[in-house]
Backbone atoms as SQL, in Angstrom:
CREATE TABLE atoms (id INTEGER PRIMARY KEY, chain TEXT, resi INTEGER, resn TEXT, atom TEXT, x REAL, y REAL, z REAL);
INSERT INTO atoms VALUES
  (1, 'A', 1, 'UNK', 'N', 116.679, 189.773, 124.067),
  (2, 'A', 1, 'UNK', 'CA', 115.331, 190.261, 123.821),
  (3, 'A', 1, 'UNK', 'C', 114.410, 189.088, 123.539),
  (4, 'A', 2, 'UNK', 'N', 114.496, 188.390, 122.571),
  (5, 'A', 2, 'UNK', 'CA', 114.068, 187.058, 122.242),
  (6, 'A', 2, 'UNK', 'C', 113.752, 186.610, 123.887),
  (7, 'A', 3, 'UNK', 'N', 114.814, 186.086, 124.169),
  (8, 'A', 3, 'UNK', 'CA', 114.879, 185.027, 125.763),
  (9, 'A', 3, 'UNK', 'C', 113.596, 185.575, 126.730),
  (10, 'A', 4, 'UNK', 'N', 113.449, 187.223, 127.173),
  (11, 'A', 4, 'UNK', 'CA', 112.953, 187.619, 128.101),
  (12, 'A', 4, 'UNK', 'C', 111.288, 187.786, 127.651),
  (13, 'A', 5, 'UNK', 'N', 111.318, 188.324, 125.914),
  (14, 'A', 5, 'UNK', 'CA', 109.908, 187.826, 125.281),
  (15, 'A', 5, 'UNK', 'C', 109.049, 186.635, 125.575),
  (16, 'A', 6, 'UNK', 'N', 110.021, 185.949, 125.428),
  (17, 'A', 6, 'UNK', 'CA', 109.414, 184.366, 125.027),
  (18, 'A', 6, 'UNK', 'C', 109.361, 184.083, 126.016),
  (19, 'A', 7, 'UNK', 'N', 110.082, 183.984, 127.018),
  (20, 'A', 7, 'UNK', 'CA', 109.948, 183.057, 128.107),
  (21, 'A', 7, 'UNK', 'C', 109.836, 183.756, 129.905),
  (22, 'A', 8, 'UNK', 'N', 109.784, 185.263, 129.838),
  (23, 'A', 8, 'UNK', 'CA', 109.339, 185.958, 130.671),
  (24, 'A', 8, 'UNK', 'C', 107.920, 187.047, 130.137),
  (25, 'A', 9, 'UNK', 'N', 107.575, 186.962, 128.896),
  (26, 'A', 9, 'UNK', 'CA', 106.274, 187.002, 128.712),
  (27, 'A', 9, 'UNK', 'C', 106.481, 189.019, 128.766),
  (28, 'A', 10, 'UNK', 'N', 108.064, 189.772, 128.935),
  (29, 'A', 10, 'UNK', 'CA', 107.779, 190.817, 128.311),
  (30, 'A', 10, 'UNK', 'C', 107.635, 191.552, 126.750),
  (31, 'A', 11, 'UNK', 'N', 107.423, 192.518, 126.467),
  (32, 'A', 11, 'UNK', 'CA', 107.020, 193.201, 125.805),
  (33, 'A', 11, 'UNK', 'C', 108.407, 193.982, 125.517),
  (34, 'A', 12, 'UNK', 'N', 108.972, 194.057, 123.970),
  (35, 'A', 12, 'UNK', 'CA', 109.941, 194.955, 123.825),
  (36, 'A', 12, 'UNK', 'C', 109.521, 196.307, 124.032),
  (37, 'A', 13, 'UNK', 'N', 108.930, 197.093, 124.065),
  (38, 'A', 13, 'UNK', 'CA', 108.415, 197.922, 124.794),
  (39, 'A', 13, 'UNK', 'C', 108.884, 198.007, 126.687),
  (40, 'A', 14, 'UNK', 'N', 108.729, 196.866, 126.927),
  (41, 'A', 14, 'UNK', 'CA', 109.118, 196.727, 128.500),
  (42, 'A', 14, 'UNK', 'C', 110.573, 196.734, 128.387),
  (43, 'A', 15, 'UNK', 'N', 111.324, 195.690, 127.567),
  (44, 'A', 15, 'UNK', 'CA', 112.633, 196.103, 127.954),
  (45, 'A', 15, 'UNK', 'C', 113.434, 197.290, 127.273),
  (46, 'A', 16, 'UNK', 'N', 113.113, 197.776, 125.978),
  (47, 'A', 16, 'UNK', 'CA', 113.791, 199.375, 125.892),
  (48, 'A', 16, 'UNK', 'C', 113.288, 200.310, 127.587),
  (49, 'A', 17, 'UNK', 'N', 112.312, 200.173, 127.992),
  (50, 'A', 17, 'UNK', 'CA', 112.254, 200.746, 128.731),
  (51, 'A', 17, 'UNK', 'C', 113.184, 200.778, 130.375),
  (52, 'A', 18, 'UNK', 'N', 112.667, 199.432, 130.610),
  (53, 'A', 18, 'UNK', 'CA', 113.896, 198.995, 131.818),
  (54, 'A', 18, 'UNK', 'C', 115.310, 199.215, 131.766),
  (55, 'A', 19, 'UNK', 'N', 115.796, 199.147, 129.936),
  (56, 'A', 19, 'UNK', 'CA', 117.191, 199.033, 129.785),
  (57, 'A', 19, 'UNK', 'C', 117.450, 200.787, 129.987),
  (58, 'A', 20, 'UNK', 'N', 116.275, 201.906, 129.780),
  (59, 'A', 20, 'UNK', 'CA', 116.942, 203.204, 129.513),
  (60, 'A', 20, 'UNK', 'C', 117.198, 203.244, 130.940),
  (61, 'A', 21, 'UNK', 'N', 115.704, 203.221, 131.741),
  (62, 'A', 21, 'UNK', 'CA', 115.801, 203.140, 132.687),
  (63, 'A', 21, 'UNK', 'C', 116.741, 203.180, 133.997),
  (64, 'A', 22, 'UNK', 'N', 116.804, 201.900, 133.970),
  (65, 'A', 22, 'UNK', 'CA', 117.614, 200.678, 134.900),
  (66, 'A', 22, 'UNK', 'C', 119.218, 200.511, 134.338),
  (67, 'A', 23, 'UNK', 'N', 119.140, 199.887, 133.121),
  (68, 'A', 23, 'UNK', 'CA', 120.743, 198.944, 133.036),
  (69, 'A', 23, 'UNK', 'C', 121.055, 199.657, 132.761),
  (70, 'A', 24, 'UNK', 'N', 121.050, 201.283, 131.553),
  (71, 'A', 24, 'UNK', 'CA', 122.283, 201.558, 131.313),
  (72, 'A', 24, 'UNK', 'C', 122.876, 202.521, 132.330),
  (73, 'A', 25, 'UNK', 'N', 121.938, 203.086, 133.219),
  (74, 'A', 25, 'UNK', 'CA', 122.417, 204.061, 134.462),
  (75, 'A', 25, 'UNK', 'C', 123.381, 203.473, 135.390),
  (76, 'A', 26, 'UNK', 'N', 122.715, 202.127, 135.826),
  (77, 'A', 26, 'UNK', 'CA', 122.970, 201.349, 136.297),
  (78, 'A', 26, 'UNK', 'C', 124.909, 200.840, 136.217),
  (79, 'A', 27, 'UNK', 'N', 124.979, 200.638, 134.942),
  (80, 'A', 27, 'UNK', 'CA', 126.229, 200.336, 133.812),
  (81, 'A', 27, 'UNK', 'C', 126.702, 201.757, 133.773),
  (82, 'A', 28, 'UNK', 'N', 126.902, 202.574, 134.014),
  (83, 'A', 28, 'UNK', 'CA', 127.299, 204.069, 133.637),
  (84, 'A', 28, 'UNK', 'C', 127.538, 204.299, 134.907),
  (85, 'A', 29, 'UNK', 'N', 126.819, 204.224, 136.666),
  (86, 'A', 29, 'UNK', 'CA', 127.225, 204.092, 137.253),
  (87, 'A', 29, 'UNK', 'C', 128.370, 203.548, 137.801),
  (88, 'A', 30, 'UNK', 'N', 128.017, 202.170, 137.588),
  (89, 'A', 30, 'UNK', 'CA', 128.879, 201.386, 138.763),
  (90, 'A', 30, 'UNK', 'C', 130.460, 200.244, 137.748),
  (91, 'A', 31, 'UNK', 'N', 129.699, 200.328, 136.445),
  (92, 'A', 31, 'UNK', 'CA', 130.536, 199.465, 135.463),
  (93, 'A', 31, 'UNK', 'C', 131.545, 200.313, 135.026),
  (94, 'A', 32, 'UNK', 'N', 131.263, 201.238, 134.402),
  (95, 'A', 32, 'UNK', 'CA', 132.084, 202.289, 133.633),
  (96, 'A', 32, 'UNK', 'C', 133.263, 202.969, 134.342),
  (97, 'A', 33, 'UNK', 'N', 133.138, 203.706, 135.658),
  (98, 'A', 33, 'UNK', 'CA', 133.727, 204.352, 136.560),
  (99, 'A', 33, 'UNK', 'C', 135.112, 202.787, 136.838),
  (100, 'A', 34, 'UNK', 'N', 134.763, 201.746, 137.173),
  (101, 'A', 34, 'UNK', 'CA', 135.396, 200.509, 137.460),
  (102, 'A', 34, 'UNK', 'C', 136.604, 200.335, 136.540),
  (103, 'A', 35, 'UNK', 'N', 136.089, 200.627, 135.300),
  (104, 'A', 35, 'UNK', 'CA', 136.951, 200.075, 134.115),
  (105, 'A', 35, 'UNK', 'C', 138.907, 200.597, 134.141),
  (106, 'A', 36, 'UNK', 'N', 138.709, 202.089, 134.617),
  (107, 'A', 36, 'UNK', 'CA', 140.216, 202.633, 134.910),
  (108, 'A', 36, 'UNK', 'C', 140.810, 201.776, 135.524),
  (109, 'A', 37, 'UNK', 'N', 140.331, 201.236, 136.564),
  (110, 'A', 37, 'UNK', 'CA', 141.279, 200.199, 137.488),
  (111, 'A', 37, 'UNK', 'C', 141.591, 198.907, 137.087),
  (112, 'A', 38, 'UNK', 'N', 141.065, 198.536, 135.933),
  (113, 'A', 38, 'UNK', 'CA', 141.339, 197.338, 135.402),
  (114, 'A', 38, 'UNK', 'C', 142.691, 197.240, 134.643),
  (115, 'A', 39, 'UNK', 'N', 143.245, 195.656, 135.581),
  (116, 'A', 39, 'UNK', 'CA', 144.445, 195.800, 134.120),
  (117, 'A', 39, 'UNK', 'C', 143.782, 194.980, 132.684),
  (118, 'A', 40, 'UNK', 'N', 143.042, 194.361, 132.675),
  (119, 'A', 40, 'UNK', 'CA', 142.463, 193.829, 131.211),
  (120, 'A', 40, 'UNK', 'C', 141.093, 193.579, 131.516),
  (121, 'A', 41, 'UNK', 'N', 140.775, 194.636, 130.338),
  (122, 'A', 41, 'UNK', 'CA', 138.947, 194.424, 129.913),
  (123, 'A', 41, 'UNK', 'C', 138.951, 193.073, 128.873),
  (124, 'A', 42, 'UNK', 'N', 137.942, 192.047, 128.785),
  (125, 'A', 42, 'UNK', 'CA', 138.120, 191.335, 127.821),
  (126, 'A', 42, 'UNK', 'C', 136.493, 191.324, 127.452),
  (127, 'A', 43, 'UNK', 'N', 136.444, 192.019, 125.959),
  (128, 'A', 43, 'UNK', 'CA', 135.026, 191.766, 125.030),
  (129, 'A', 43, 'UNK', 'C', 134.849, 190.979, 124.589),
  (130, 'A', 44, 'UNK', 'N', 133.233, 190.582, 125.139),
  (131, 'A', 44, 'UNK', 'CA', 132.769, 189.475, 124.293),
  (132, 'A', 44, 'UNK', 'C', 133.366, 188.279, 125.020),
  (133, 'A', 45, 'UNK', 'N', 133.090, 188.650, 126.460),
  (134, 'A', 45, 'UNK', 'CA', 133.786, 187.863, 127.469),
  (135, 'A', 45, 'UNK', 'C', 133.460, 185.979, 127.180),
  (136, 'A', 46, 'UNK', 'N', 132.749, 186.064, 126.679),
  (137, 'A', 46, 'UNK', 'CA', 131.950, 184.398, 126.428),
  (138, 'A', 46, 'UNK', 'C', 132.291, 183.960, 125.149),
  (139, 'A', 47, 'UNK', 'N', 133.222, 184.922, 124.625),
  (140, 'A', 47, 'UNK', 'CA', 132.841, 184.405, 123.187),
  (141, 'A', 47, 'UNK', 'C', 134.513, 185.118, 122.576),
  (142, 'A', 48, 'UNK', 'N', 135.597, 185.272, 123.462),
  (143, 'A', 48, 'UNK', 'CA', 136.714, 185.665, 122.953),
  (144, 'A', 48, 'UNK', 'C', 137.745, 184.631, 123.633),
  (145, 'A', 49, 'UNK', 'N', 137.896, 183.717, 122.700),
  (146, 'A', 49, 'UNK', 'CA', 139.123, 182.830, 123.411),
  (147, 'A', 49, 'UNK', 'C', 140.145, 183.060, 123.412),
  (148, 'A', 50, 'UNK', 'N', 140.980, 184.336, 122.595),
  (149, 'A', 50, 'UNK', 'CA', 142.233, 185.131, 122.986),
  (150, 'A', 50, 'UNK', 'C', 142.447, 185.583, 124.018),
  (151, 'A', 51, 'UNK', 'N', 141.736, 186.133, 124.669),
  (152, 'A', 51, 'UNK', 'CA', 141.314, 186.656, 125.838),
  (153, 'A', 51, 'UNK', 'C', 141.289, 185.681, 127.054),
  (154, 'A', 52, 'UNK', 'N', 140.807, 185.016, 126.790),
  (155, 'A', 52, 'UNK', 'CA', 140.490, 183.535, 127.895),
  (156, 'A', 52, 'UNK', 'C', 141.424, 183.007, 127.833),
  (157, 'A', 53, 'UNK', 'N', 142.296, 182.364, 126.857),
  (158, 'A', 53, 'UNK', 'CA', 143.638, 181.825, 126.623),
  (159, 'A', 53, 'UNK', 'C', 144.572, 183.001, 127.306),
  (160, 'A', 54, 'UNK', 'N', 144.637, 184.115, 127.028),
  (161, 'A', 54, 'UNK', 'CA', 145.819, 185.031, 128.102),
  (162, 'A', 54, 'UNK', 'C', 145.591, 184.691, 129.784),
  (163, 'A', 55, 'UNK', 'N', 143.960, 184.868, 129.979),
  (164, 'A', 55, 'UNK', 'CA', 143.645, 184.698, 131.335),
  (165, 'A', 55, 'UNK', 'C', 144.045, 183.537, 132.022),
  (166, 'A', 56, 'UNK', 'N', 143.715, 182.670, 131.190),
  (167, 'A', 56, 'UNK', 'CA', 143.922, 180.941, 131.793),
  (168, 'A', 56, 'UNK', 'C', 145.169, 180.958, 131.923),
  (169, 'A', 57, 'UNK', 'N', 146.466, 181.078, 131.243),
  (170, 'A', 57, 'UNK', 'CA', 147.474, 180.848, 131.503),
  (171, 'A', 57, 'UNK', 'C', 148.464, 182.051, 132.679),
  (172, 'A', 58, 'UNK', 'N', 147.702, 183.034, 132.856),
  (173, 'A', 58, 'UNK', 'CA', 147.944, 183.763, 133.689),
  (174, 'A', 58, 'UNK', 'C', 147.636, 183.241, 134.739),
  (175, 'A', 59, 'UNK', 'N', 146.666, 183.141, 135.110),
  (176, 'A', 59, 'UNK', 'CA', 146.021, 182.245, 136.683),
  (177, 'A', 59, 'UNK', 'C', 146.642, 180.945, 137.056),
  (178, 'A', 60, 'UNK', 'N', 147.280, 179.969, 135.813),
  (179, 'A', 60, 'UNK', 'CA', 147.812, 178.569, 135.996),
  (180, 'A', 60, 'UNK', 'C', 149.611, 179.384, 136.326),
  (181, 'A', 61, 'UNK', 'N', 149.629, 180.543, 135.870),
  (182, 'A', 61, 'UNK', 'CA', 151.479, 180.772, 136.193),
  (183, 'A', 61, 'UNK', 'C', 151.346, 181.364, 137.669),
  (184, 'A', 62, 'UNK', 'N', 149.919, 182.113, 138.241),
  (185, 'A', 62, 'UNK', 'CA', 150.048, 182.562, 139.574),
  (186, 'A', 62, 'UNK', 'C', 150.015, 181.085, 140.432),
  (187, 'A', 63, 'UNK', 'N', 148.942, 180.228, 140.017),
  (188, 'A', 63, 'UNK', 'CA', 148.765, 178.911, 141.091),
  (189, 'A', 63, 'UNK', 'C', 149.873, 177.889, 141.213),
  (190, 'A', 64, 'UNK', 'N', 150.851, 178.415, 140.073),
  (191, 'A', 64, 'UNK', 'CA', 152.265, 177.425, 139.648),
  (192, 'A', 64, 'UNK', 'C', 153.025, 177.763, 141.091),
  (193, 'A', 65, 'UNK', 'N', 153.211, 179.428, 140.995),
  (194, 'A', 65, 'UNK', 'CA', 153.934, 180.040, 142.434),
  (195, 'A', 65, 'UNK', 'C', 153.803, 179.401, 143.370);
């Protein structure tokens, strides 16, 4: 919110709106429906290094093959 204020010059007003709008349909569409087929969701994808540490060493044991 900050980022798109400040430096795209909207109005929180503009983005509650876009987000009812737009992202969460959007995310409810095409994100949500996706998730069954996943074998691992990881939250807080940027910011969970348990998660990243399982992944990384998963991908280095497939490229080992």
């Amino acid at each position: 919110i900050k980022r798109d204020v400040a430096e795209r010059g909207r109005t929180v007003e503009d983005l509650i709106d876009r987000y009812q709008r737009i992202i969460k349909p959007m995310h409810n569409l095409h994100i949500e429906p996706t998730k069954a087929y996943a074998n691992i969701i990881v939250p807080n994808a940027g910011e969970n290094s348990v998660a990243i540490d399982v992944l990384r060493e998963y991908i280095q044991r497939l490229i080992e093959k």
